[in-house]
N, C-alpha and C positions, 0 to 999 in steps of 0.2 A: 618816522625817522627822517624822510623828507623835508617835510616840514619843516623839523626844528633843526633841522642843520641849513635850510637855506633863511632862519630868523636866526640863528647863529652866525652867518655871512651877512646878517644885512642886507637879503636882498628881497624880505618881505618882515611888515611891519607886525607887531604884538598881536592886533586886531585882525590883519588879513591872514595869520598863521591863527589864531581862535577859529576864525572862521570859518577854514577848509577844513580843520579839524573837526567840526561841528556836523559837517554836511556828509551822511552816509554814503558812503560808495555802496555802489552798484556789486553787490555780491554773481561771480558763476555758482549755477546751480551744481554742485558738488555731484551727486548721481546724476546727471546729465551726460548722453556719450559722446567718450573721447575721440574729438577727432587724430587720427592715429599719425596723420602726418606734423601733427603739431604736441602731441604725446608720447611718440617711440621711445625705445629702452636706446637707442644711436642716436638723438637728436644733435648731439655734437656732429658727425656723419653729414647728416640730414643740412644742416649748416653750410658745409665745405661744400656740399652737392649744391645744393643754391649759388651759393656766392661765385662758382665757378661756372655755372649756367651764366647767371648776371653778369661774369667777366669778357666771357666767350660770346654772348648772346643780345647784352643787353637788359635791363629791367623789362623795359615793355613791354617785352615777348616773350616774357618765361611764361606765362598763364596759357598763352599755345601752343608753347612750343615744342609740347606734350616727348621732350628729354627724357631718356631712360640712363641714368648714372650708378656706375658700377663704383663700388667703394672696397677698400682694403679691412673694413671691421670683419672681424670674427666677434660675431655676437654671444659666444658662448665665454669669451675671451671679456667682451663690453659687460655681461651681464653679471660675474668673480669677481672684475675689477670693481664696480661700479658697491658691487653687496661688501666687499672688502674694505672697501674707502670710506665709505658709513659707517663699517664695524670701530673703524679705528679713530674714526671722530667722536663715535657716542663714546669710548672708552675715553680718549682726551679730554671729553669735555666732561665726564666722571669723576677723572683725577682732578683738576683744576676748576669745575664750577662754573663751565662756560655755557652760554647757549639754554639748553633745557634742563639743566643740571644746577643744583645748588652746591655749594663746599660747605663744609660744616666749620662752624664757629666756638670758638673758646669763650669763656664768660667773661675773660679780661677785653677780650679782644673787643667783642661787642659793645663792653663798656665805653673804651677808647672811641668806638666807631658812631657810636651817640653823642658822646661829651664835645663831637667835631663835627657835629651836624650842620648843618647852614641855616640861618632863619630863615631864609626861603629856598623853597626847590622853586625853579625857574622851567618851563618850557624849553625841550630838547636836550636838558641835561641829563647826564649819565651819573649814576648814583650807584652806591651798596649799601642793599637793604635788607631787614632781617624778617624773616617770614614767621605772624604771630600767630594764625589761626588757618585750619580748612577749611572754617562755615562754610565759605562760598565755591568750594573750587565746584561744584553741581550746577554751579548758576553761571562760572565759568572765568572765574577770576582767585588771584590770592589776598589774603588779607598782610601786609607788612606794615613796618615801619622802621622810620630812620629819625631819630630823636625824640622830636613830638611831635613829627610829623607822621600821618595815619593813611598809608596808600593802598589804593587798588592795583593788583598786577594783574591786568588780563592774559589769559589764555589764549593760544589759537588751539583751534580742537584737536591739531595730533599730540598737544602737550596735555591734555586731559585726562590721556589714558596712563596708569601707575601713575598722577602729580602727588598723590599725597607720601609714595614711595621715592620721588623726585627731588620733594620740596619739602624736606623733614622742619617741622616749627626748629627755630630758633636757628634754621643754619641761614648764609647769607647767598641774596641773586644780585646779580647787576642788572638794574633796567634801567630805563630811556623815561623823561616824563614826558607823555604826551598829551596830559591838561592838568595844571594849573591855575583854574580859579578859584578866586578866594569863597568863593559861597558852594564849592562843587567839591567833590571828592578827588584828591590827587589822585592821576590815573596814572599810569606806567605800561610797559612794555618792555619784555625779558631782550635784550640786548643779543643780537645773534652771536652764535660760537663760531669757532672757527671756519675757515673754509678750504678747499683742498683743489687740487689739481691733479691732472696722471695722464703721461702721455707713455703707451708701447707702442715699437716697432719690432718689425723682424729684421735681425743683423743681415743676413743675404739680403734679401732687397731692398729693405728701407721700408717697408709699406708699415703702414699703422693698426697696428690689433683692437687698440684699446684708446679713445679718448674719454677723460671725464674733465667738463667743464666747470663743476660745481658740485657741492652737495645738492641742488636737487636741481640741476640745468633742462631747461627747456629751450627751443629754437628761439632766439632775439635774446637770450641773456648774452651776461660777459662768460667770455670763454677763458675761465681761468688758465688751461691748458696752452694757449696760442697764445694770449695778450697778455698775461698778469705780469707783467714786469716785479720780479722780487730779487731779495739779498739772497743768494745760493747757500752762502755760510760756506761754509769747510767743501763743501761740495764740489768745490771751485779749484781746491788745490790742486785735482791731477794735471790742472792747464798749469800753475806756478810748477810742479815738478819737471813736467813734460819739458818744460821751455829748458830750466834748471837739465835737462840732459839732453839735449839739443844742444846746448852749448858746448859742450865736450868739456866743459871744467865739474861735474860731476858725477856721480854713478850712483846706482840703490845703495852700495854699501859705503857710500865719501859719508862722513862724520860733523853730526852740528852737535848745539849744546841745545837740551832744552828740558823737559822735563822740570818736577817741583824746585828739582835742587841745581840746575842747571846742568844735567852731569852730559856726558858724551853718546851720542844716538848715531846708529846709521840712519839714512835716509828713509830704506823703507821703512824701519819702526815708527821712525815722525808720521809719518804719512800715513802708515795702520791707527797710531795714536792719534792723530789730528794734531799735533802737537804745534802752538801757533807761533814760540820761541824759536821753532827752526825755519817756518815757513816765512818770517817775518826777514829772517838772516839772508835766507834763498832773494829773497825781493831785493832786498837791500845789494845782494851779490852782484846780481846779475841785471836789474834793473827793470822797471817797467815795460820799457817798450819791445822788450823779447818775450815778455808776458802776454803782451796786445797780440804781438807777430802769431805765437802759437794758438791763441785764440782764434784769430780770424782763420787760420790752415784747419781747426778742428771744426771752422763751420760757423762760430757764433759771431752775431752781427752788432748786438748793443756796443754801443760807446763805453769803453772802459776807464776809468778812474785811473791816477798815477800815484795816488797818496798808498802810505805804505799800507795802512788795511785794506788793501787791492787781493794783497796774501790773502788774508781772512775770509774773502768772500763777499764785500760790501757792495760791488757793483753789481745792479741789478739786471737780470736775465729774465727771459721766461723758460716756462718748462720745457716747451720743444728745441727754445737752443740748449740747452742743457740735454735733452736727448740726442742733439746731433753731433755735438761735441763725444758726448760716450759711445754716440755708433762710430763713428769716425777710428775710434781705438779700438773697438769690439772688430771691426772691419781689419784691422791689421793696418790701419793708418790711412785706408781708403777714403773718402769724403763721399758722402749720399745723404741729398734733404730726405727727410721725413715724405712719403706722398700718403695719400690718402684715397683720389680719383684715379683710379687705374683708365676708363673708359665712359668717356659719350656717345651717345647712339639715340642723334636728333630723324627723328620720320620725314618723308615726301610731304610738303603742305599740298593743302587740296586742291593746286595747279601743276602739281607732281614736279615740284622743287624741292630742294633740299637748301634751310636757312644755311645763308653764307656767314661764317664766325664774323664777330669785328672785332674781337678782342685777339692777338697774335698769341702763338703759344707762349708758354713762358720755357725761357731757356733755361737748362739744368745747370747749373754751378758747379766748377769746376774746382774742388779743394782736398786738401790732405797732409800728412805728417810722414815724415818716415818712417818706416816698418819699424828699422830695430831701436827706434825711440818708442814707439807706438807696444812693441813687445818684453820693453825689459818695464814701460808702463804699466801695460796690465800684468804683469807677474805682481809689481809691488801693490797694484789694487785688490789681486786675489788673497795679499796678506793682513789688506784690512778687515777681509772676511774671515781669513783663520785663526787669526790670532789679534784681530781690532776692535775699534767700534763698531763696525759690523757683523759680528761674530750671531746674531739672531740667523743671519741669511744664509747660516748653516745647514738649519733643518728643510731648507730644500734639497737636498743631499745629493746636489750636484755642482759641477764646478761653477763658481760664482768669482765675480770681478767689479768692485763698485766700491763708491765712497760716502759718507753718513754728512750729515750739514747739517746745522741749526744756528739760530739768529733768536735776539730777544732771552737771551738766559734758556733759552732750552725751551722756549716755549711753543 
């Protein structure tokens, strides 16, 4: 994947990308034991616990500095979340065909999908193709094809197990090609599925239960959780509300139009509904920059957009400002970052000193909303679980307060 997306940039040539491609990597030996600080079920944890060493401490000296760090996971809490977040990606990528999963194909469709074949499959391109045969999935590959052209899809060996249950002949996978030669057999590579984030905290103090950085995160990956900058989608409106009655020119029951027919809604229904007809009106009302205002008091820090799909959700966040923003209302309008590091507790070096920090602590930020903004907010959030798109987060059968987001058609 590498590879052919930096021979996509242009920043390596046909032959220097054949080339790395040619040369086998250095396989870990699979049964070999884990070392446990670099495999933990909290490696996100583990993460925050370094980088705050290194802040406080320095690089050079953490291998000494024999640090003992208390963290806010409940690993009973890491290890639900984490078996949860998989559950509901293998299902996603079930429905849709993503990842390790094929979708199954119509004979029209197939036809269509042949008769637009490319004369050449190219090096790092992304293709859908149809799966002909299981001869080989034993030896550790699928047999497809995409016109007349006749590919190999390798496996990696957790896709091995149930593939022929997987990868029913004749339905369709998206892979990556990752060789190309004209005397060699087209090789390919299942295109990975989706990928997921989750960040919990506990509304009294802020501290974090649960981080997941990835479907299968390890210490030095991207931490979906912290960094992923993405679209919220709908997710985003209780800031366009919130602001919207802050202003005092509205309430849950003031009236827009929106729905299929355009007809007349209270607030809260829009808001249970998602409804983007009102939330577009709300923008337009009241305007951008008291949108910005109530964001940055709930906490969140990204640069916000001023174009009207600002309503919709289009400026991008990551998960944990998105989590501080909904502690902030769950708080009753109080403002608390997220922490994680409750305690350091560095030893006497063997001059019976104690390392002096050089990094300063970091100052706790000071933000927040008003209560009875903050109170007549979460009532109308409680009604997108009673009676909204949220209405799943029922069968936890306790009172619940939140709101549903998607971007890409639902995808």
């Amino acid at each position: 994947q590498v590879v052919g997306r930096m021979l996509a940039l242009g920043l390596i040539s046909v032959d220097e990308a054949q080339a790395q491609l040619e040369t086998p990597p250095e396989l870990l030996d699979r049964d070999a034991p884990r070392d446990r600080a670099a495999f933990g079920e909290a490696d996100e944890f583990v993460a925050l616990a370094r980088r705050e060493l290194v802040r406080r401490y320095g690089e050079d000296r953490l291998a000494t500095l024999g640090a003992i760090v208390r963290t806010s996971v409940d690993l009973d809490i890491q290890r639900a979340a984490r078996a949860g977040a998989r559950a509901q990606l293998d299902q996603l990528e079930r429905r849709h065909g993503h990842g390790s999963h094929a979708r199954e194909l119509a004979s029209k469709a197939r036809a269509r999908l042949f008769a637009r074949a490319p004369e050449q499959l190219e090096l790092g391109e992304s293709h859908t193709v149809v799966v002909v045969s299981h001869a080989h999935v034993d030896e550790g590959w699928l047999d497809a094809r995409l016109g007349r052209h006749a590919l190999r899809v390798e496996l990696a060996p957790a896709e091995l197990d149930h593939a022929r249950d997987r990868f029913p002949i004749d339905w369709a996978l998206t892979v990556t090609i990752t060789a190309a030669s004209p005397n060699e057999p087209i090789r390919a590579a299942l295109v990975p599925g989706p990928e997921l984030a989750l960040a919990l905290a506990d509304v009294q103090t802020g501290e974090l239960r649960a981080l997941i950085g990835g479907r299968d995160y390890v210490q030095g990956n991207f931490d979906r959780s912290r960094s992923a900058r993405r679209q919220p989608g709908s997710a985003f409106k209780p800031v366009l509300y919130g602001a919207a009655l802050r202003s005092g020119r509205f309430t849950a029951a003031s009236r827009g139009l929106g729905g299929p027919q355009g007809q007349p809604m209270r607030l809260r229904e829009a808001l249970a509904q998602s409804d983007n007809a009102v939330a577009l009106a709300l923008l337009a009302a009241i305007g951008p920059d008291a949108v910005h205002e109530f964001a940055r008091d709930l906490g969140l820090t990204s640069a916000l957009g001023s174009q009207p799909s600002l309503a919709l959700g289009t400026s991008e966040v990551t998960p944990i400002e998105l989590l501080t923003g909904y502690l902030t209302l769950a708080r009753g309008g109080v403002g608390i970052d997220p922490i994680a590091i409750l305690d350091v507790e560095v030893p006497l070096d063997l001059q019976g000193h104690r390392p002096a920090p050089i990094g300063a602590p970091e100052r706790a930020r000071v933000f927040g909303v008003e209560a009875e903004v903050a109170a007549v907010l979460t009532s109308m959030l409680r009604s997108v679980i009673d009676e909204g798109t949220g209405k799943l987060a029922r069968e936890l059968g306790r009172p619940v307060a939140g709101k549903t987001g998607t971007t890409d058609d639902s995808r």
